[in-house]
C-alpha positions, 0 to 999 in steps of 0.5 A, a space after each residue: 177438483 183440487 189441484 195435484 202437483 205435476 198435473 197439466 191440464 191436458 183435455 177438458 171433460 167437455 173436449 172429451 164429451 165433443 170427441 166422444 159424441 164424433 166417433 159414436 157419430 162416425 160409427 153409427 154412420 159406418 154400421 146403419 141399422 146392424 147389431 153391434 157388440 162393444 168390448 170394453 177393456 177394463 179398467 181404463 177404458 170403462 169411463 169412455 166406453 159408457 160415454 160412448 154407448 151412450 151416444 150410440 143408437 143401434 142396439 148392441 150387446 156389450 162385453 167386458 175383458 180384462 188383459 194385462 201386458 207387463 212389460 216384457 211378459 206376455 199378454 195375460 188374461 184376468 177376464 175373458 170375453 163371454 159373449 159369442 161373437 161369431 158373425 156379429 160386428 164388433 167394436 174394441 172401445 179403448 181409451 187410449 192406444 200405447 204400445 198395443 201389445 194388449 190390444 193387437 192380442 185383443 184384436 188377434 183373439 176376437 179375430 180367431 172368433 170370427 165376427 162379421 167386422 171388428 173395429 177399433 175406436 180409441 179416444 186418444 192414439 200415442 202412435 210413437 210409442 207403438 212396439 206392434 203395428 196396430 192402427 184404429 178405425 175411429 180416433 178422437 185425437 192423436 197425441 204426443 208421448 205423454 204420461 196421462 191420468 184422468 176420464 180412466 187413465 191412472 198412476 198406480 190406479 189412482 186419477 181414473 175418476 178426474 173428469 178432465 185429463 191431465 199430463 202427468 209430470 212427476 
């Protein structure tokens, strides 16, 4: 891939597929033999919910759901959930959590659906940019505040399809 300026290499694709196969490896441990339901937040986090359910051999369902939070709006649905998650053990596969306005609005509606367990998994945690208290069960790795394009991160949708994640500096 060529080179785009303001681009630092940040994680490899291959430092990606080791975190990726750790946490399908820790939830596999912590769900043995149950029937899993993934919700993948589009658009971002497609790249690393396929790896992961890759690697994940319980059988499972999954499921999509757009949201979007501009900031200081409220929390938007574009695309619903539309499995029935009542009793069933959910999993949120996010690929990174930012402000967690989004995902702790994700996190309060599945609730309101009253699965068996819900737990989240997310590839890259930016706790000091946190505006509400939301934490993950599973993180493949914990970040500075960095803006970050590659494996599904963005700038103006543009960088999802870079193997590799990058900082972006502009």
């Amino acid at each position: 891939m060529k080179q785009i300026k303001g681009m630092i290499p940040f994680i490899t694709k291959d430092e990606i597929q080791t975190l990726t196969k750790k946490l399908a490896d820790d939830v596999q441990a912590d769900y043995i033999g149950k029937e899993l339901v993934i919700v993948c937040p589009l658009m971002g986090s497609a790249f690393f919910c396929t790896d992961f359910v890759r690697q994940i051999k319980n059988p499972l369902r999954m499921d999509f759901v757009s949201i979007s939070s501009p900031k200081g709006e409220s929390v938007r649905i574009n695309k619903d959930i539309s499995l029935d998650l009542r009793g069933q053990h959910v999993i949120i596969v996010e690929e990174v959590i930012d402000a967690g306005r989004s995902l702790s609005f994700l996190r309060d509606r599945i609730l309101m659906s009253h699965p068996a367990s819900l737990s989240i998994v997310t590839l890259l945690d930016k706790p000091s940019r946190r505006e509400l208290p939301i934490t993950a069960d599973y993180i493949g790795r914990t970040i500075d505040d960095r803006f970050m394009i590659g494996y599904g991160l963005d700038s103006d949708q543009i960088g999802r399809n870079y193997p590799d994640i990058y900082n972006y500096v502009q």
